[in-house]
C-alpha positions as a Python dict, from the first residue, in 0.01 Angstrom:
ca = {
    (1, 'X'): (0, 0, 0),
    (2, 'X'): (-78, -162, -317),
    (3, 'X'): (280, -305, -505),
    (4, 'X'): (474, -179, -787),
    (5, 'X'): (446, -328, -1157),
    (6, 'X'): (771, -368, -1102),
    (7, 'X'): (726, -590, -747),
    (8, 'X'): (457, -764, -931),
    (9, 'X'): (692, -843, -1217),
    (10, 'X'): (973, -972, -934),
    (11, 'X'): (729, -1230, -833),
    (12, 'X'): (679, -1386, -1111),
    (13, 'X'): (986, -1612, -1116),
    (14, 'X'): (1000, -1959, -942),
    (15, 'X'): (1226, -1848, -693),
    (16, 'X'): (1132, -1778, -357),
    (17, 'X'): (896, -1440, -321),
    (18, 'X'): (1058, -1171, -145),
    (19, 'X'): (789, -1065, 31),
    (20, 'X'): (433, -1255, 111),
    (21, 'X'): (177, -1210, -188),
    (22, 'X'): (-57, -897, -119),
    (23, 'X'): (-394, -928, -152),
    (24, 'X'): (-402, -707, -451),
    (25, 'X'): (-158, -691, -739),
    (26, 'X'): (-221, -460, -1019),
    (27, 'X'): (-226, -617, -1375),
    (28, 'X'): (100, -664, -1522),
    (29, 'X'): (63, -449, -1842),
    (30, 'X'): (399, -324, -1933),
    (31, 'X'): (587, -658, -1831),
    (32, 'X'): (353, -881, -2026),
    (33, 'X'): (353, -646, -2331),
    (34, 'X'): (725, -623, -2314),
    (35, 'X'): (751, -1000, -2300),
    (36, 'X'): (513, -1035, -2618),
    (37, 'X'): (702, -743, -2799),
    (38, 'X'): (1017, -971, -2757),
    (39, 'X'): (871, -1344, -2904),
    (40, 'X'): (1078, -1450, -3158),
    (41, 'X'): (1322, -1220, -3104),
    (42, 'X'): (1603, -1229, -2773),
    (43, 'X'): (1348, -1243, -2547),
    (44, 'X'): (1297, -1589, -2372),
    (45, 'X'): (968, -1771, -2524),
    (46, 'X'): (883, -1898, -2171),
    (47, 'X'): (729, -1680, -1882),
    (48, 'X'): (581, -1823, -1566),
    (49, 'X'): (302, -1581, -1444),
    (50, 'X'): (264, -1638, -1069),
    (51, 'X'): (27, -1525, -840),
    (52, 'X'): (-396, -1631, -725),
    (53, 'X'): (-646, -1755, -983),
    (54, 'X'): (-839, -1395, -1001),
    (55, 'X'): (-479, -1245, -996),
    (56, 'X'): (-342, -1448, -1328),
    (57, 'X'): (-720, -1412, -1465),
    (58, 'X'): (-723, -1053, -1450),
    (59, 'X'): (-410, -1039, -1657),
    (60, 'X'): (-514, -1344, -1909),
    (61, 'X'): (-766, -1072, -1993),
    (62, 'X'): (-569, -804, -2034),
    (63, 'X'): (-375, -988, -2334),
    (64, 'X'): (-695, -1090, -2513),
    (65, 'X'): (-759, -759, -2530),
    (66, 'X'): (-431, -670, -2695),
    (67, 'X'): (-302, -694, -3046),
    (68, 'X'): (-150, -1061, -2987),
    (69, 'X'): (-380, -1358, -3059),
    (70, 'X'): (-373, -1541, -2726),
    (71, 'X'): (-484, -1911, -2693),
    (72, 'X'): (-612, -2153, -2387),
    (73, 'X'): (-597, -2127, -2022),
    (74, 'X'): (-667, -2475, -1828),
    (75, 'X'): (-775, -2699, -2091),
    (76, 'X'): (-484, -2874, -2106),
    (77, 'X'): (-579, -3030, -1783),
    (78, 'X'): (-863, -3265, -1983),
    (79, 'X'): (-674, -3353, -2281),
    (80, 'X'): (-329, -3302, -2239),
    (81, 'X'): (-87, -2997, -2331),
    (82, 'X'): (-17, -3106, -2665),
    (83, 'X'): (-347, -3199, -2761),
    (84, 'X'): (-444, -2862, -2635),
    (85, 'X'): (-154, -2677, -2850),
    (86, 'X'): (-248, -2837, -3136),
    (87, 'X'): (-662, -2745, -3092),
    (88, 'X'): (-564, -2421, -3077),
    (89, 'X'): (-340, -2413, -3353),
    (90, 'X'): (-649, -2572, -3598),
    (91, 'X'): (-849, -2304, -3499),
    (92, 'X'): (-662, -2010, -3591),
    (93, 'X'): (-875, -1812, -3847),
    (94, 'X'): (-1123, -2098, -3862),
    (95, 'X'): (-1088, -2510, -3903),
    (96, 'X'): (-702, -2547, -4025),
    (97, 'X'): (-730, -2226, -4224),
    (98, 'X'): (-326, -2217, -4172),
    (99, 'X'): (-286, -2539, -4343),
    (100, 'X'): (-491, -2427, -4617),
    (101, 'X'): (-326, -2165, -4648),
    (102, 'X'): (-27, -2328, -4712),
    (103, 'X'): (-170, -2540, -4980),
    (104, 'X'): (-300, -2219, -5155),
    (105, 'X'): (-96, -1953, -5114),
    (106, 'X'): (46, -1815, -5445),
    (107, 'X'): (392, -1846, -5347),
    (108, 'X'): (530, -2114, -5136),
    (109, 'X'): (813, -2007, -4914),
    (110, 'X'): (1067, -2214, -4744),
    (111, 'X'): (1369, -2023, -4581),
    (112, 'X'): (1652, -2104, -4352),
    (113, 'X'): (1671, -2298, -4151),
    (114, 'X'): (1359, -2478, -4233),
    (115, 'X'): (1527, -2550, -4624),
    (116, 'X'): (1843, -2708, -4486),
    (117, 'X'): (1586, -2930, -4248),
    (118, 'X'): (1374, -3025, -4541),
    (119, 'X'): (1718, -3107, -4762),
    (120, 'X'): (1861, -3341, -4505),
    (121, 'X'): (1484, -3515, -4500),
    (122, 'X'): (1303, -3722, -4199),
    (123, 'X'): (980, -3561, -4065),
    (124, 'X'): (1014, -3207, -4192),
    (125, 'X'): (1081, -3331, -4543),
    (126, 'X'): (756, -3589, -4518),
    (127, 'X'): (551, -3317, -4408),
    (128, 'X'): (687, -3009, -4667),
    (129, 'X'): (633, -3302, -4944),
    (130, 'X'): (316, -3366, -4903),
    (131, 'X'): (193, -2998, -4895),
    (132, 'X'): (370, -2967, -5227),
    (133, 'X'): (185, -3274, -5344),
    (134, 'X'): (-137, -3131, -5193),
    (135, 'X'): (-89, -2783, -5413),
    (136, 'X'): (-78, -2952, -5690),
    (137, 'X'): (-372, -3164, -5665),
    (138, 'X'): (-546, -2822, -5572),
    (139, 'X'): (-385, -2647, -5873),
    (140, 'X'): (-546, -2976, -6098),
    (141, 'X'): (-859, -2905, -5986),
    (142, 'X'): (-936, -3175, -5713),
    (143, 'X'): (-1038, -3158, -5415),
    (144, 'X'): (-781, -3187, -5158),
    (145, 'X'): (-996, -3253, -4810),
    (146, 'X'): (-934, -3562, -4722),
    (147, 'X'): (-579, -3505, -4759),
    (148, 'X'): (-562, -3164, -4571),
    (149, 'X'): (-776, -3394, -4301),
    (150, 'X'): (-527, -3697, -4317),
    (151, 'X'): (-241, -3450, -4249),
    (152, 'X'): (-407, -3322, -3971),
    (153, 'X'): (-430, -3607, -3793),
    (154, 'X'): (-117, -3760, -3835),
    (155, 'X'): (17, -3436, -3688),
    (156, 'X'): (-224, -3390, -3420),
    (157, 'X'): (-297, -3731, -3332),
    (158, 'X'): (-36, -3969, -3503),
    (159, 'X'): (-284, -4158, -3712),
    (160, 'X'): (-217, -4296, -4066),
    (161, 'X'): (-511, -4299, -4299),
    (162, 'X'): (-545, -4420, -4668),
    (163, 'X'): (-511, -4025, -4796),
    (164, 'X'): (-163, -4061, -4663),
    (165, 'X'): (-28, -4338, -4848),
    (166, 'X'): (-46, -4116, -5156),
    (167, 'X'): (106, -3797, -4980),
    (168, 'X'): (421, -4119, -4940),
    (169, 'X'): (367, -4080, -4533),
    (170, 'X'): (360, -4436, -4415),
    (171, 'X'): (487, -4366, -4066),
    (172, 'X'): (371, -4242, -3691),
    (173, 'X'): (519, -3968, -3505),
    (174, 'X'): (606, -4022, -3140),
    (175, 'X'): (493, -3731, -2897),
    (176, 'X'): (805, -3502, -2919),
    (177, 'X'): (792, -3554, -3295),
    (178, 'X'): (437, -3424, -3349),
    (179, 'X'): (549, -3110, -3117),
    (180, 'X'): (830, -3041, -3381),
    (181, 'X'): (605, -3081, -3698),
    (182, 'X'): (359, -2834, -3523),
    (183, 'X'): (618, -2586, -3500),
    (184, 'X'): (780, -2669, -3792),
    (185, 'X'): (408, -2577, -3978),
    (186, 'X'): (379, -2262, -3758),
    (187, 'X'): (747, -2161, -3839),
    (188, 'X'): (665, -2224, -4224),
    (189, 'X'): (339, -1992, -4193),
    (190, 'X'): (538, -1725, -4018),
    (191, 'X'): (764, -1710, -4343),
    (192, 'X'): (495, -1722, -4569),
    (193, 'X'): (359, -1431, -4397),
    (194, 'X'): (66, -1616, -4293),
    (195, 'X'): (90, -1573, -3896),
    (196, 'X'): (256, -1337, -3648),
    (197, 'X'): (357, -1380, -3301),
    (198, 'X'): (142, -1681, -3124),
    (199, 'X'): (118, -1668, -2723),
    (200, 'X'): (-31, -2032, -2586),
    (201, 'X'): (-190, -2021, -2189),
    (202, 'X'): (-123, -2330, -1966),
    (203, 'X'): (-267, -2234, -1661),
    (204, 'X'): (-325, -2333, -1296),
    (205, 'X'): (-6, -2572, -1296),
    (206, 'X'): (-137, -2647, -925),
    (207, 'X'): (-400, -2859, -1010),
    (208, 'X'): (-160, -3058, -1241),
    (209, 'X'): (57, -3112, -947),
    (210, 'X'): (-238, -3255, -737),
    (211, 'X'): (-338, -3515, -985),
    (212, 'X'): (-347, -3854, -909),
    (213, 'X'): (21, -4019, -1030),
    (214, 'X'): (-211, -4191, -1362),
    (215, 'X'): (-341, -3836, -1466),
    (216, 'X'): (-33, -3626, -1340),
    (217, 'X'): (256, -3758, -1537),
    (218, 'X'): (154, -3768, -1849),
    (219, 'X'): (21, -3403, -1812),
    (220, 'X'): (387, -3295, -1677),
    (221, 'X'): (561, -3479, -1921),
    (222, 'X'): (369, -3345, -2213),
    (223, 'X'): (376, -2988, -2099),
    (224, 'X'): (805, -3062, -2034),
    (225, 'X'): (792, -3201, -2395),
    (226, 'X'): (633, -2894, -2543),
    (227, 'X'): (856, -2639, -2329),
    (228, 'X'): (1199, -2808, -2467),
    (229, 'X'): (1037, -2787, -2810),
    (230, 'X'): (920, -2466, -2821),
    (231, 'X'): (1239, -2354, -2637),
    (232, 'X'): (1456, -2510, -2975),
    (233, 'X'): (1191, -2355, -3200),
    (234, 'X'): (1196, -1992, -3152),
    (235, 'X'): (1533, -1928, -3198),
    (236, 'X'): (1467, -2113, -3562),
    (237, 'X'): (1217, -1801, -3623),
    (238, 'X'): (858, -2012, -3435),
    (239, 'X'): (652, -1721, -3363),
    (240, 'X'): (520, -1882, -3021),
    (241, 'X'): (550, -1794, -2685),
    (242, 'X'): (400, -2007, -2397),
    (243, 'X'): (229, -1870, -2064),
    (244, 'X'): (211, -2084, -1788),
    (245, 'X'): (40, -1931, -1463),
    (246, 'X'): (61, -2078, -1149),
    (247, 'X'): (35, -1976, -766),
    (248, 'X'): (277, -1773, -533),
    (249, 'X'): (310, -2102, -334),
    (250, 'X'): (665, -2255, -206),
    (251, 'X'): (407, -2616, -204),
    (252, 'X'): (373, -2555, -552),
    (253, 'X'): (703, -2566, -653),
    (254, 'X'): (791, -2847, -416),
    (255, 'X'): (528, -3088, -583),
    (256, 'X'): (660, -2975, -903),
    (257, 'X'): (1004, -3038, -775),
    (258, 'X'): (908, -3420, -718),
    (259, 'X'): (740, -3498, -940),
    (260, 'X'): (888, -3388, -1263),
    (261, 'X'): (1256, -3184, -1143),
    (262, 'X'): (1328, -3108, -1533),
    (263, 'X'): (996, -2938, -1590),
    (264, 'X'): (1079, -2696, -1269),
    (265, 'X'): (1454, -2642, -1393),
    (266, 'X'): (1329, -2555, -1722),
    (267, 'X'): (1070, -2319, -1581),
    (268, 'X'): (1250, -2176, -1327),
    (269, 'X'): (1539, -2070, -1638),
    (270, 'X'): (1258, -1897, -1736),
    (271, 'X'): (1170, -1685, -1458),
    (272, 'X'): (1167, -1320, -1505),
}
Protein backbone atom coordinates (compact mmCIF):
# COMPACT_ATOMS: atom_id res chain seq x y z
CA UNK A 1 0.00 0.00 0.00
CA UNK A 2 1.19 3.23 -1.21
CA UNK A 3 2.34 5.73 2.08
CA UNK A 4 0.72 8.59 3.65
CA UNK A 5 1.70 12.39 2.87
CA UNK A 6 2.16 12.33 6.16
CA UNK A 7 4.83 9.08 6.15
CA UNK A 8 6.32 10.75 3.22
CA UNK A 9 6.72 13.97 5.16
CA UNK A 10 8.36 11.74 8.30
CA UNK A 11 11.05 10.76 5.98
CA UNK A 12 12.24 13.63 5.10
CA UNK A 13 14.46 14.39 8.11
CA UNK A 14 18.12 13.15 8.43
CA UNK A 15 17.35 10.85 11.01
CA UNK A 16 17.09 7.34 10.53
CA UNK A 17 13.80 6.23 8.28
CA UNK A 18 11.37 4.36 10.15
CA UNK A 19 10.56 2.13 7.73
CA UNK A 20 12.56 1.13 4.28
CA UNK A 21 11.74 3.68 1.35
CA UNK A 22 8.74 2.28 -0.83
CA UNK A 23 9.02 2.20 -4.22
CA UNK A 24 6.43 4.84 -4.67
CA UNK A 25 5.88 7.97 -2.63
CA UNK A 26 3.22 10.33 -3.58
CA UNK A 27 4.31 14.03 -4.12
CA UNK A 28 4.56 15.96 -1.09
CA UNK A 29 2.01 18.77 -1.84
CA UNK A 30 0.64 19.94 1.38
CA UNK A 31 4.07 19.63 3.34
CA UNK A 32 6.04 21.53 0.74
CA UNK A 33 3.30 24.22 0.36
CA UNK A 34 3.08 24.51 4.08
CA UNK A 35 6.83 24.90 4.31
CA UNK A 36 6.78 27.76 1.53
CA UNK A 37 3.63 29.40 3.20
CA UNK A 38 5.93 29.70 6.35
CA UNK A 39 9.44 31.45 4.66
CA UNK A 40 10.14 34.36 6.37
CA UNK A 41 7.92 33.84 8.88
CA UNK A 42 8.44 30.98 12.11
CA UNK A 43 8.89 28.43 9.88
CA UNK A 44 12.55 27.10 9.55
CA UNK A 45 14.17 28.40 6.06
CA UNK A 46 15.90 24.99 5.67
CA UNK A 47 14.13 21.66 4.55
CA UNK A 48 15.98 18.55 3.48
CA UNK A 49 13.74 16.67 0.90
CA UNK A 50 14.81 13.01 1.01
CA UNK A 51 14.01 10.30 -1.02
CA UNK A 52 15.22 8.75 -5.08
CA UNK A 53 16.13 11.12 -7.91
CA UNK A 54 12.54 10.57 -9.81
CA UNK A 55 11.05 10.79 -6.21
CA UNK A 56 12.62 14.50 -5.31
CA UNK A 57 12.10 15.31 -9.24
CA UNK A 58 8.55 14.69 -9.20
CA UNK A 59 8.13 17.11 -6.37
CA UNK A 60 10.82 19.85 -7.76
CA UNK A 61 8.03 19.98 -10.34
CA UNK A 62 5.31 20.30 -8.41
CA UNK A 63 6.72 23.75 -6.90
CA UNK A 64 7.51 25.21 -10.32
CA UNK A 65 4.21 24.86 -10.93
CA UNK A 66 3.09 26.79 -7.88
CA UNK A 67 2.86 30.45 -7.07
CA UNK A 68 6.57 30.55 -5.53
CA UNK A 69 9.44 31.35 -7.94
CA UNK A 70 11.69 28.32 -7.46
CA UNK A 71 15.40 28.34 -8.56
CA UNK A 72 18.21 25.49 -9.46
CA UNK A 73 18.44 21.88 -8.83
CA UNK A 74 22.15 20.35 -9.32
CA UNK A 75 24.02 23.08 -10.76
CA UNK A 76 25.72 23.84 -7.92
CA UNK A 77 27.71 20.75 -8.45
CA UNK A 78 29.79 22.65 -11.56
CA UNK A 79 30.25 25.94 -10.09
CA UNK A 80 29.78 25.91 -6.61
CA UNK A 81 26.63 26.74 -4.30
CA UNK A 82 27.26 30.25 -4.05
CA UNK A 83 28.07 30.88 -7.45
CA UNK A 84 24.91 29.08 -8.21
CA UNK A 85 22.78 31.32 -5.60
CA UNK A 86 23.98 34.22 -6.92
CA UNK A 87 23.15 33.12 -10.96
CA UNK A 88 19.96 32.68 -9.92
CA UNK A 89 19.51 35.68 -8.06
CA UNK A 90 20.77 37.89 -11.47
CA UNK A 91 18.25 36.29 -13.29
CA UNK A 92 15.21 37.06 -11.52
CA UNK A 93 12.92 39.03 -13.94
CA UNK A 94 15.75 39.23 -16.45
CA UNK A 95 19.77 40.22 -16.21
CA UNK A 96 19.95 41.98 -12.55
CA UNK A 97 16.52 43.47 -13.05
CA UNK A 98 16.47 43.49 -8.97
CA UNK A 99 19.43 45.64 -8.85
CA UNK A 100 17.97 47.92 -11.21
CA UNK A 101 15.33 48.10 -9.59
CA UNK A 102 16.84 49.33 -6.72
CA UNK A 103 18.60 52.05 -8.53
CA UNK A 104 15.19 53.17 -10.01
CA UNK A 105 12.60 52.69 -7.90
CA UNK A 106 10.78 55.95 -6.90
CA UNK A 107 11.21 55.49 -3.35
CA UNK A 108 14.13 53.95 -1.74
CA UNK A 109 13.36 52.00 1.38
CA UNK A 110 15.63 50.93 4.09
CA UNK A 111 13.93 49.48 7.32
CA UNK A 112 15.02 47.70 10.41
CA UNK A 113 17.20 46.01 10.84
CA UNK A 114 18.90 46.64 7.62
CA UNK A 115 19.09 50.80 8.76
CA UNK A 116 20.83 50.07 12.05
CA UNK A 117 23.35 47.68 9.79
CA UNK A 118 23.91 50.40 7.29
CA UNK A 119 24.41 53.14 10.40
CA UNK A 120 27.07 51.11 12.13
CA UNK A 121 28.82 50.79 8.38
CA UNK A 122 31.28 47.87 6.95
CA UNK A 123 29.87 45.92 3.94
CA UNK A 124 26.20 46.74 4.16
CA UNK A 125 26.96 50.44 4.35
CA UNK A 126 29.57 50.11 1.13
CA UNK A 127 27.02 48.40 -0.72
CA UNK A 128 23.62 50.72 0.32
CA UNK A 129 26.16 53.76 -0.62
CA UNK A 130 26.87 53.02 -3.71
CA UNK A 131 23.24 52.30 -4.88
CA UNK A 132 22.48 55.75 -3.55
CA UNK A 133 25.38 57.07 -5.57
CA UNK A 134 24.17 54.97 -8.55
CA UNK A 135 20.43 56.74 -8.32
CA UNK A 136 21.74 59.69 -8.60
CA UNK A 137 23.89 59.33 -11.51
CA UNK A 138 20.63 57.75 -13.06
CA UNK A 139 18.49 60.69 -11.83
CA UNK A 140 21.46 63.12 -13.77
CA UNK A 141 20.92 61.51 -16.72
CA UNK A 142 23.97 59.09 -17.16
CA UNK A 143 24.19 56.00 -17.78
CA UNK A 144 24.80 53.85 -14.90
CA UNK A 145 25.93 50.24 -16.58
CA UNK A 146 29.11 49.86 -15.89
CA UNK A 147 28.48 50.61 -12.41
CA UNK A 148 25.34 48.34 -11.95
CA UNK A 149 28.00 45.71 -13.75
CA UNK A 150 30.96 46.60 -11.34
CA UNK A 151 28.59 45.97 -8.39
CA UNK A 152 27.70 42.86 -9.65
CA UNK A 153 30.76 41.45 -9.68
CA UNK A 154 32.21 42.48 -6.66
CA UNK A 155 29.18 40.79 -5.09
CA UNK A 156 29.09 37.77 -7.12
CA UNK A 157 32.59 37.26 -7.78
CA UNK A 158 34.71 39.60 -5.45
CA UNK A 159 36.32 41.57 -8.20
CA UNK A 160 37.22 45.32 -8.02
CA UNK A 161 36.95 47.23 -11.24
CA UNK A 162 37.67 50.97 -12.07
CA UNK A 163 33.58 51.75 -11.85
CA UNK A 164 34.10 50.95 -8.23
CA UNK A 165 36.59 53.31 -7.17
CA UNK A 166 33.98 56.02 -7.72
CA UNK A 167 31.04 54.07 -5.95
CA UNK A 168 34.27 54.52 -2.81
CA UNK A 169 34.43 50.39 -2.81
CA UNK A 170 38.11 49.70 -2.78
CA UNK A 171 37.88 46.34 -1.04
CA UNK A 172 37.15 42.34 -1.69
CA UNK A 173 34.67 40.35 0.05
CA UNK A 174 35.69 36.94 1.39
CA UNK A 175 33.13 34.02 0.62
CA UNK A 176 30.82 34.35 3.72
CA UNK A 177 30.83 38.09 3.09
CA UNK A 178 29.49 37.99 -0.49
CA UNK A 179 26.68 35.45 0.97
CA UNK A 180 25.63 38.31 3.41
CA UNK A 181 25.62 41.19 0.77
CA UNK A 182 23.41 38.82 -1.41
CA UNK A 183 20.97 38.61 1.22
CA UNK A 184 21.40 41.80 2.43
CA UNK A 185 20.26 43.02 -1.48
CA UNK A 186 17.44 40.40 -1.44
CA UNK A 187 16.31 41.55 2.11
CA UNK A 188 16.43 45.30 0.79
CA UNK A 189 14.19 44.26 -2.38
CA UNK A 190 11.76 42.46 -0.15
CA UNK A 191 11.17 45.93 1.68
CA UNK A 192 11.01 47.81 -1.29
CA UNK A 193 8.35 45.55 -2.38
CA UNK A 194 10.34 44.40 -5.17
CA UNK A 195 10.43 40.47 -4.41
CA UNK A 196 8.42 37.94 -2.41
CA UNK A 197 9.30 34.72 -0.96
CA UNK A 198 12.52 33.10 -2.89
CA UNK A 199 12.93 29.11 -2.61
CA UNK A 200 16.72 28.05 -3.95
CA UNK A 201 17.15 23.92 -5.00
CA UNK A 202 20.50 22.23 -4.09
CA UNK A 203 19.96 18.91 -5.11
CA UNK A 204 21.43 15.38 -5.21
CA UNK A 205 23.78 16.11 -2.08
CA UNK A 206 25.03 12.39 -2.90
CA UNK A 207 27.02 13.16 -5.64
CA UNK A 208 28.68 16.01 -3.59
CA UNK A 209 29.59 13.48 -1.06
CA UNK A 210 31.31 11.21 -3.73
CA UNK A 211 33.56 13.87 -5.08
CA UNK A 212 37.01 13.55 -5.12
CA UNK A 213 38.47 15.44 -1.64
CA UNK A 214 39.75 18.63 -4.40
CA UNK A 215 36.11 19.01 -5.78
CA UNK A 216 34.17 17.90 -2.54
CA UNK A 217 35.21 20.39 0.06
CA UNK A 218 34.89 23.34 -1.37
CA UNK A 219 31.33 22.32 -2.60
CA UNK A 220 30.42 21.33 1.22
CA UNK A 221 31.92 24.20 2.61
CA UNK A 222 30.21 26.63 0.34
CA UNK A 223 26.82 25.05 0.61
CA UNK A 224 27.62 25.07 4.93
CA UNK A 225 28.53 28.79 4.31
CA UNK A 226 25.30 29.63 2.58
CA UNK A 227 23.03 27.49 5.10
CA UNK A 228 24.52 29.51 8.30
CA UNK A 229 23.86 32.65 6.25
CA UNK A 230 20.67 32.18 5.12
CA UNK A 231 19.79 30.63 8.54
CA UNK A 232 20.88 34.45 10.22
CA UNK A 233 19.06 36.10 7.32
CA UNK A 234 15.52 35.17 7.48
CA UNK A 235 14.81 35.97 10.77
CA UNK A 236 16.17 39.71 9.61
CA UNK A 237 13.01 39.57 7.09
CA UNK A 238 15.36 37.53 3.75
CA UNK A 239 12.58 36.16 1.84
CA UNK A 240 14.64 32.84 0.96
CA UNK A 241 14.20 29.46 1.71
CA UNK A 242 16.70 26.72 0.57
CA UNK A 243 15.80 23.04 -0.67
CA UNK A 244 18.29 20.59 -0.51
CA UNK A 245 17.21 16.97 -1.76
CA UNK A 246 19.07 14.11 -1.16
CA UNK A 247 18.57 10.18 -0.90
CA UNK A 248 16.85 7.94 1.82
CA UNK A 249 20.38 6.46 2.37
CA UNK A 250 22.05 5.87 6.04
CA UNK A 251 25.64 5.98 3.44
CA UNK A 252 24.58 9.28 2.65
CA UNK A 253 24.54 10.72 5.79
CA UNK A 254 27.63 8.88 6.94
CA UNK A 255 29.81 10.49 4.08
CA UNK A 256 28.26 13.66 4.99
CA UNK A 257 29.04 12.94 8.55
CA UNK A 258 32.91 12.75 7.63
CA UNK A 259 33.40 14.81 5.66
CA UNK A 260 31.87 18.04 6.72
CA UNK A 261 29.99 17.08 10.55
CA UNK A 262 28.72 20.90 10.77
CA UNK A 263 26.97 20.80 7.42
CA UNK A 264 24.99 17.43 8.69
CA UNK A 265 24.28 19.08 12.26
CA UNK A 266 22.99 22.03 10.59
CA UNK A 267 20.84 20.00 8.24
CA UNK A 268 19.76 17.55 10.38
CA UNK A 269 18.28 20.85 12.85
CA UNK A 270 16.45 21.21 9.96
CA UNK A 271 14.72 18.09 9.48
CA UNK A 272 11.04 18.06 9.43
Amino acid sequence: MPPTNDSFWEGLHLGRPRTEPPQSWPPPEQGLQHWMAQLGEDGSPILVLRGSPSHRAEAYGWLRQSDYPVMGRDGWLGVGPLADFAFHISRLGGDWSLLWGLCDVQEFIVDEPLRGMVDEGGRYAELFKALWEVRFLLDEGNDVRPFVRALTRWMVEGQLTEPLQRLRINSTPNQRERADLLLFLLTLARQNSLTGPLVFVFDSLERAVQQSPEARKPLLTGLLTLVEAVEHWVPLGSPVGLLIGMPNQRKTLSRLRRHNVRLHRRLRSHGV
